[in-house]
C-alpha positions in Angstrom: -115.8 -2.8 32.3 -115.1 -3.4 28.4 -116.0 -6.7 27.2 -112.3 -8.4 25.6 -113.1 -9.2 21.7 -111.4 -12.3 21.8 -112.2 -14.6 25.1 -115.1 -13.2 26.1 -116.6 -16.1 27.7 -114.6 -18.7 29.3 -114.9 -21.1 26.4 -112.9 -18.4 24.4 -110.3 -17.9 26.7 -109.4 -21.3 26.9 -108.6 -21.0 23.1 -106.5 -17.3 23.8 -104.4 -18.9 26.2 -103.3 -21.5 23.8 -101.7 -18.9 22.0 -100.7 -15.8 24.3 -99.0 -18.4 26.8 -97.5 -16.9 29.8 -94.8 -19.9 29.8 -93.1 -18.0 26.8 -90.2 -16.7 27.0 -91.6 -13.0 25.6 -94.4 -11.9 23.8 -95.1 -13.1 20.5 -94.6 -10.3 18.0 -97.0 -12.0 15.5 -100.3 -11.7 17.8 -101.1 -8.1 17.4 -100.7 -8.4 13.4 -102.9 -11.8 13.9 -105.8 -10.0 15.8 -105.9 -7.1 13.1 -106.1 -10.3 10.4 -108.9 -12.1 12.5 -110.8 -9.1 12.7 -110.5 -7.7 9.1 -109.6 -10.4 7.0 -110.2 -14.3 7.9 -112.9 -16.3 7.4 -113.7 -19.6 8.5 -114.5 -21.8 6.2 -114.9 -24.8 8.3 -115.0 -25.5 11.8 -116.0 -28.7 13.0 -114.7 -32.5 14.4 -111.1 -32.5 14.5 -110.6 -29.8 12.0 -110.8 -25.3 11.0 -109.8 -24.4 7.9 -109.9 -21.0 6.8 -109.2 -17.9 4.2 -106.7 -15.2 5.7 -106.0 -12.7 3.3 -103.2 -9.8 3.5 -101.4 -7.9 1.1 -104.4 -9.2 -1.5 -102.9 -12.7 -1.3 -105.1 -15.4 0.0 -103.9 -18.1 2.1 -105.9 -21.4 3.1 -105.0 -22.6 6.6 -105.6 -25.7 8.1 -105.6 -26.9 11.7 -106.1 -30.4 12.9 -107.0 -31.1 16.0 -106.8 -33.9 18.2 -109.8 -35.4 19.7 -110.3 -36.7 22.7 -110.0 -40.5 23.6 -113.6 -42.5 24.2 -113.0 -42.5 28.3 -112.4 -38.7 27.7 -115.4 -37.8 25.4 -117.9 -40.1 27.3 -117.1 -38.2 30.8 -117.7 -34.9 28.7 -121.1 -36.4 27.1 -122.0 -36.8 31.2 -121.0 -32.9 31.5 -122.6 -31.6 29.0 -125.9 -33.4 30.1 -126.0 -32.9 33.3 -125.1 -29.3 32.5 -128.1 -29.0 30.3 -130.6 -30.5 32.4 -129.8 -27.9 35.2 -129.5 -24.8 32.8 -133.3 -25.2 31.0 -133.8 -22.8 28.6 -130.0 -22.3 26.7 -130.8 -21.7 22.9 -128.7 -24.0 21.3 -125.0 -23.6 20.6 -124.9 -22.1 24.3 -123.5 -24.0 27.0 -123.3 -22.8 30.7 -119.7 -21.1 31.5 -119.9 -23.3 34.5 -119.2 -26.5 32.7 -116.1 -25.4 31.1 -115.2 -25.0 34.9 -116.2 -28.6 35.1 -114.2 -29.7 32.5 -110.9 -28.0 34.1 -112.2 -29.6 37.6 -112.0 -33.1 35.5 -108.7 -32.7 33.8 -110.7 -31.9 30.4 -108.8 -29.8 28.1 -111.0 -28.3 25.8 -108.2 -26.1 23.7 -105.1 -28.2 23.0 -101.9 -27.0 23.3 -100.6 -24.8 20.5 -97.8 -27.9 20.0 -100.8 -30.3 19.7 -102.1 -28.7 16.6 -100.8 -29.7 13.5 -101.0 -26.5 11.4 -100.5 -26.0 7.4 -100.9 -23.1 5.8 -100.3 -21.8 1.8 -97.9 -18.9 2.9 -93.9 -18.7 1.8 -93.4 -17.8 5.6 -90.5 -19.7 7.3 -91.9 -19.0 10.7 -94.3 -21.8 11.9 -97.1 -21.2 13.1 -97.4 -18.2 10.9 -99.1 -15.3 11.6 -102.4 -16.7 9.3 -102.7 -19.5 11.7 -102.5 -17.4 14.9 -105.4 -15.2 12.7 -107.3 -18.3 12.4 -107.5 -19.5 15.7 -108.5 -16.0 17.0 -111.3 -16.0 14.5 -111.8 -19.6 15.8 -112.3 -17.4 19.3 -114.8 -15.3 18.3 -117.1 -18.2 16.8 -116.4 -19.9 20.2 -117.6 -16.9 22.1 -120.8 -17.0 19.9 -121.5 -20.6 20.1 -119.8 -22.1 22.7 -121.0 -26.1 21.5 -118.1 -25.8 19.2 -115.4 -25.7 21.6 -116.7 -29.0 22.4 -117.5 -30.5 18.8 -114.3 -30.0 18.0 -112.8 -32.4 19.8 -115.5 -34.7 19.9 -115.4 -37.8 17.1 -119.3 -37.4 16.8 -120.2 -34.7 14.4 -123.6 -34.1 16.4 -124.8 -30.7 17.3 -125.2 -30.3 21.0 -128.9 -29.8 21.4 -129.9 -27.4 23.9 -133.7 -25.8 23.7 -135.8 -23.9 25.5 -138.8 -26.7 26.2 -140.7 -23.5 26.0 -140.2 -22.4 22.3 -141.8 -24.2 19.4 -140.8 -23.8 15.7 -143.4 -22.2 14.3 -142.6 -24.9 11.0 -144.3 -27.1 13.4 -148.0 -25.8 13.3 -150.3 -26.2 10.5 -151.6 -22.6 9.5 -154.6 -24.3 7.9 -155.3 -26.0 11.1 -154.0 -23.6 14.0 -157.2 -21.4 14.3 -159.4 -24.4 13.3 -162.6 -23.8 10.6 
């Protein structure tokens, strides 16, 4: 079975969905043009609490996007900081950025949207397009995917109000920054 490029974990999919609904009323002409733009020609310039902005160019015009997203309320984000710990206690070993596809199950099983709904996002971009969202933001949120699918923590720092990394180590790794080569094989 061929792995999908965008929503290849479930952290990702959460994000696809807010874009290929199956509530619309037909398919959205502007996704295949988006994925092409995602894939060739959008970088993310910034992804983090509350807000992505990135670059989307086409036709050699660059336009900035911006997304802003809502974070969750404090009852919300402390009942995700329990996930998230409890999740990481009983999966030792993720390198960090990784988060067990199990707690986004969690999250679903708590009523914890981690994607907001397309409608939720307030959306500006630099484009002369009348049609909003354009195509660049559709591009930028499947680009937002693929960094999703690569780091999963950043589904959940985005809508958290602290700007803190979720920490998740193997207890059995150790920088090697942390050893003194003068010291390590002693005199």
């Amino acid at each position: 079975m061929m792995q999908a490029e965008f929503g290849a974990t479930p952290w990702g999919r959460v994000w696809v969905r807010t874009i290929e609904s199956t509530s619309a009323g037909g398919p959205n002409m502007l996704l295949p043009k988006a994925r092409t733009l995602a894939r060739n020609s959008t970088s993310i310039v910034a992804a983090g609490t509350g807000r992505v902005e990135a670059d989307v160019t086409m036709s050699g015009e660059v336009c900035r996007v911006k997304i802003d997203l809502p974070i969750w309320p404090d009852g919300t984000q402390a009942e995700v900081g329990r996930l998230v710990a409890k999740a990481v206690a009983e999966h030792r070993g993720l390198v960090a950025g990784d988060l067990p596809d199990t707690l986004e199950a969690d999250f679903r099983h708590h009523a914890i949207s981690v994607a907001p709904h397309i409608q939720e996002l307030h959306s500006g971009c630099t484009c002369r397009s009348r049609k909003r969202p354009c195509v660049h933001v559709f591009a930028t949120i499947y680009a937002l995917v693929q960094l999703v699918d690569e780091r999963p923590a950043l589904a959940v720092e985005l809508r958290s109000a602290a700007a803190t990394a979720i920490a998740t180590t193997d207890p059995d790794w150790v920088a090697l920054s942390e050893f003194d080569p003068a010291a390590f094989y002693g005199d």
